[in-house]
N, C-alpha and C positions, 0 to 999 in steps of 0.2 A: 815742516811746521814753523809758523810764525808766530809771535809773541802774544798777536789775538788770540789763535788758534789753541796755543796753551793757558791762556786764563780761561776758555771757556772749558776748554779737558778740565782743570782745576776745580772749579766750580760746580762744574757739573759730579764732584766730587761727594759735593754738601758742602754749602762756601761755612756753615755755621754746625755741622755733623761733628760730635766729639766722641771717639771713643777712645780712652784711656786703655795704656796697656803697649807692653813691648815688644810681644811676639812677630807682631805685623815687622815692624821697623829690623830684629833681629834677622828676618827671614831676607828681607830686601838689600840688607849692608850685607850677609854674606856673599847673597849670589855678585854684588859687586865689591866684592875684596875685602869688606869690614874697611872702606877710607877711612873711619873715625879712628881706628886703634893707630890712622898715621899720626896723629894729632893730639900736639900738647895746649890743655884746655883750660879754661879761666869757666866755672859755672855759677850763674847767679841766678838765684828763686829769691821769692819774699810775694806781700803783697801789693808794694808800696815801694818805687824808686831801683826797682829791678834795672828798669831799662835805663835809668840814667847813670847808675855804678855801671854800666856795659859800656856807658858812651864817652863816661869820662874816662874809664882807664885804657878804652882806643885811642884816645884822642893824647896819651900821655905818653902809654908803649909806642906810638908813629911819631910822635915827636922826636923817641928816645933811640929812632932811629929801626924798629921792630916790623915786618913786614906781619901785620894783625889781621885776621878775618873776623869780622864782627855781623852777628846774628842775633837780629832783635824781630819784635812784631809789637802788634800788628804793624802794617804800615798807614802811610796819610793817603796819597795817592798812587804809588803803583809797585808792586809785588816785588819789583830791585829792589827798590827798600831795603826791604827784612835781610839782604846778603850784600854784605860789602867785605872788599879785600883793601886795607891801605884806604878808607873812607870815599873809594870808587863803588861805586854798585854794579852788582851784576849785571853786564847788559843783558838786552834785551833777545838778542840774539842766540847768546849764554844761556839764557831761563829757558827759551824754548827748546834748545839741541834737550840738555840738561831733564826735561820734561818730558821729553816724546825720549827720549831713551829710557828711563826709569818708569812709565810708565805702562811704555813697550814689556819691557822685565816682568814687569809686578802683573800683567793680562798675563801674560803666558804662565804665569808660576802661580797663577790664580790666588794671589795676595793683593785683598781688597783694602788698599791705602786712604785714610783720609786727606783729606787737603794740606792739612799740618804736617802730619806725617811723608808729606812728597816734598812742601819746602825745605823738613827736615834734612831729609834723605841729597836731595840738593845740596845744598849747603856742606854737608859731609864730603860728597863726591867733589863739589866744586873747588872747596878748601883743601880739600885733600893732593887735588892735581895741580894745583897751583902753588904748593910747597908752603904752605902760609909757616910764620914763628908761631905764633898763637893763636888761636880761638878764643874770641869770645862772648859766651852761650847765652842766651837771656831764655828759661824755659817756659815754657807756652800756658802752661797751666801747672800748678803743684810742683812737683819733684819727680816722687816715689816713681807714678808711671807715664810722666811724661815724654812725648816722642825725641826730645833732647838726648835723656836719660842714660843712650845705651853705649855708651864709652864707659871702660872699665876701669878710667885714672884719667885724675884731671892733678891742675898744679895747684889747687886749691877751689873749694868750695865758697860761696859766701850767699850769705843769707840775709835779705834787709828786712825792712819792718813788716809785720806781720798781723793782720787785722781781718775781722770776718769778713768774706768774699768769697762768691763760688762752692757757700756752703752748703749746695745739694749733691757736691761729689765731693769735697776735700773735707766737709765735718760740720759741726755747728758749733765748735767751739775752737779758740785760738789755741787751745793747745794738740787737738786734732789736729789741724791744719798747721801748727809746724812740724807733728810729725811727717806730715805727706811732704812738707817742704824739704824736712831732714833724708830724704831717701836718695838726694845727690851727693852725701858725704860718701868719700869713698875711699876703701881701705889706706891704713895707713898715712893720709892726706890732712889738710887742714883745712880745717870751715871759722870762718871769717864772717863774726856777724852781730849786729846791734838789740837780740834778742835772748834771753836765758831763758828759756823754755825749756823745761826737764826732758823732753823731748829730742830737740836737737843734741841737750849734753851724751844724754843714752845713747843714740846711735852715733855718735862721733865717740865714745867709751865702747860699744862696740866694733866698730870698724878701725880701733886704733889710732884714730886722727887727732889732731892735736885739736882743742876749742880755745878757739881765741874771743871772747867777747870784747867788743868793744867801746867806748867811753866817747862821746861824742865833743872831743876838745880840736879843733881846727887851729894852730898858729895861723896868725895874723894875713902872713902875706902868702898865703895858699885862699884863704878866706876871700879876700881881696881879689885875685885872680880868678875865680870862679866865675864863669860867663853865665852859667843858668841862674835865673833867681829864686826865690823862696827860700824860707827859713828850713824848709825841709830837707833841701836840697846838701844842708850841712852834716847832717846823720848819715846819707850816699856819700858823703866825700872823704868822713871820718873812718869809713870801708875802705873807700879806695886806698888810701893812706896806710891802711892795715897793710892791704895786698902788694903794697909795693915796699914799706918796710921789712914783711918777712919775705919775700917772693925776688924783688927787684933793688937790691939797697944800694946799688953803685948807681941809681938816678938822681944825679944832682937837681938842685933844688931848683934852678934857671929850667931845666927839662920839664919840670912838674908846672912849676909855673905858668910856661910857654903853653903847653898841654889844655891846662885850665882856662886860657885864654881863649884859646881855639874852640873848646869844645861845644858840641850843638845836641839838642834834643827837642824837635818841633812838638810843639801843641803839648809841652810841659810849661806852661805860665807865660805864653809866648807872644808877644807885643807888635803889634801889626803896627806900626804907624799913620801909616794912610788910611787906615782905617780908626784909628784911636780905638784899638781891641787887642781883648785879651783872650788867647787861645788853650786850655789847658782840660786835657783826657782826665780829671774827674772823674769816676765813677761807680764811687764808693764813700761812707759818712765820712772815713778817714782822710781819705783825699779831699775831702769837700770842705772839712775843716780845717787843712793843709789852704788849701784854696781864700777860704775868707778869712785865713789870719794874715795870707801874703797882698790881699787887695786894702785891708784895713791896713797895711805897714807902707804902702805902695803907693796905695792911692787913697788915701785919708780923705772922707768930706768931699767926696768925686760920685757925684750923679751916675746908676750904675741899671742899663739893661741887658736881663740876661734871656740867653739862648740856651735851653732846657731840653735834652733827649735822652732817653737810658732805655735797658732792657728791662723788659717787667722781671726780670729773675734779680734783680737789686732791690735794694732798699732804697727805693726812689722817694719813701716818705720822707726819712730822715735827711737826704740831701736837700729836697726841696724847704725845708724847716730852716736849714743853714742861711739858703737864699732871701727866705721869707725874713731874717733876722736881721739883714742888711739896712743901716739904720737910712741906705742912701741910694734904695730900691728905686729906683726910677717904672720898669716898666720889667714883665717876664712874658716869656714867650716858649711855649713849646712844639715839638717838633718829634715828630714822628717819624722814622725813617726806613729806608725797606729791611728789614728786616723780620722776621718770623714773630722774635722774639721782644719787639720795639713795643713802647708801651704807645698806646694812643691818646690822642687829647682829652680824652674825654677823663680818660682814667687818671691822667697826671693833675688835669684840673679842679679833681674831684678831693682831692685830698691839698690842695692849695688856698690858703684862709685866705691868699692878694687878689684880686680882679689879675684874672693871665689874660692869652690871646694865642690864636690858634696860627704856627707859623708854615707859609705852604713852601717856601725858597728864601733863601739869604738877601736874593735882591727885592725883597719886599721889607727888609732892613734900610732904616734912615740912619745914616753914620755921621755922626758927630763928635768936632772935637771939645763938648762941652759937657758930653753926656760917653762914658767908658760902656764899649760895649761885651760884654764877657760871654763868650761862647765855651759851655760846659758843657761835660758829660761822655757817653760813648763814643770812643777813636771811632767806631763806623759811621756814630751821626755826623762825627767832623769830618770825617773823608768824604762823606757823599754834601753834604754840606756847602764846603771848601771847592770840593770841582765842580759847584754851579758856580763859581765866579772867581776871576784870577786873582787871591787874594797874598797865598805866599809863594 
């Protein structure tokens, strides 16, 4: 099997099929060894900057010298992505063996895996055999029964902001949805996180874990050193900081530093130059007003065309109200992308008070350095997006 061979096994999956729940995943890590229970793990949920508390404290543990397996999703353009050992990605080669073995397994033991749930299981095995120091987790959806989920002890928990999303399985209200998020505290452990939700406190008072809440104060020249931008980006870092004062405290402060400089997280607020554009997976009111407080800090009085796609299971109304509010709107454009679940133009334009335009490919975008062009919304519309044209 070759690495085509295995996206299209994958796919053929349900590239967008969820079903929640651990049973599957528990069945599939036994018959190969339970790799997870080899593995000391760093687990991070939230709704909001998950993936970049994952990115930064890779990028600070391999500085500090730590040989880190880091596990994030979606990806931009190709399925290595999501697994990296020491901020190498899986090759390609790797993903395939890796695929058609576990895959092999779960036909014959007649456990019908999602797509998630295969990366997952990946990732496990992969880290596992390659002796990683640490793991670290970014989970896919929720907590409680997410495919992450099934290691019985981590080094700590940590939980970022928390905001309605994905509220037709995880709840309708933010305190629903931290309890699903709180279902990765685990015994006796500590959860690290910028959220007081009675919820989180309960299950970390039942599972005997210490709660650490924390206060979003950054010294100076860690601030300073931070390569991601955005204001938000400060409340991820004030986590990370948690997790290396109780977790990691002989990391000198040059280590941290060094770490924050290097670190990277694509299509988090992320600046094309050659293109005079801005890249950032949006795709939530939360996010979207993360979004236009960093373009009004950023780019002040800057002529601004945006690039507009979500899933109809979002609140695509309230984003698009953000966009509309831009006092320096130039031109909006939306985009429809393959997905099942992808809203169409009709629909997005229908609830839009600006004159939009209906967008069929990115190279029917006129890029200008007078005019900022800002590409929002679903990581899948940016991925399919981005690979019609070599942008980063």
């Amino acid at each position: 099997m070759n690495y085509n061979d295995a996206i299209k096994l994958l796919t053929s999956q349900g590239k967008f099929y969820i079903n929640l729940g651990l049973d599957r995943m528990q069945q599939i890590l036994d018959l190969l060894g339970n790799p997870q229970e080899r593995l000391k793990c760093i687990q991070v949920a939230g709704t909001n900057g998950k993936g970049s508390v994952c990115t930064m404290l890779d990028s600070i543990l391999r500085t500090a010298g730590f040989k880190t397996g880091l596990y994030t999703s979606p990806h931009i353009f190709e399925y290595t992505e999501r697994i990296k050992i020491s901020g190498v990605d899986i090759s390609k080669q790797d993903f395939a063996n890796y695929t058609k073995q576990i895959t092999i397994l779960a036909d014959k033991n007649n456990i019908h895996l999602t797509e998630f749930e295969i990366l997952t299981t990946i990732m496990f095995k992969y880290f596992a055999d390659n002796n990683i120091d640490i793991a670290i987790i970014e989970t896919g959806l929720g907590g409680r029964f997410d495919a992450t989920n099934v290691i019985s002890s981590n080094i700590c928990s940590v939980i970022t902001h928390i905001d309605l999303d994905h509220t037709d399985r995880l709840g309708d209200t933010k305190e629903k949805i931290a309890y699903e998020k709180a279902g990765i505290i685990k015994k006796d452990s500590i959860v690290i996180t910028s959220e007081g939700y009675e919820a989180i406190k309960d299950k970390a008072d039942e599972m005997g874990a210490l709660f650490v809440l924390v206060q979003p104060y950054i010294p100076p020249e860690y601030a300073e050193a931070l390569s991601l931008k955005g204001n938000q980006q400060y409340e991820n870092l004030a986590l990370v900081l948690a997790v290396l004062e109780l977790k990691y405290r002989d990391l000198s402060p040059d280590t941290i530093i060094q770490g924050l400089k290097n670190v990277k997280n694509p299509c988090r607020f992320q600046y094309i130059k050659n293109k005079n554009m801005i890249v950032d997976g949006a795709h939530n009111p939360n996010c979207f007003k993360a979004l236009r407080e960093n373009l009004d800090t950023y780019y002040p009085n800057t002529p601004k065309q945006y690039i507009f796609g979500c899933l109809n299971t979002k609140d695509y109304k309230s984003m698009i109200k953000y966009i509309e509010q831009d006092n320096n709107l130039d031109k909006i454009y939306f985009y429809h992308f393959n997905n099942q679940n992808s809203c169409d133009y009709k629909t997005l334009s229908k609830v839009c008070s600006k004159p939009s335009f209906e967008l069929k490919s990115i190279n029917d975008i006129t890029f200008s350095q007078d005019v900022l062009t800002v590409v929002c919304g679903s990581f899948y519309m940016i991925n399919e997006l981005l690979n019609q044209n070599d942008i980063i």
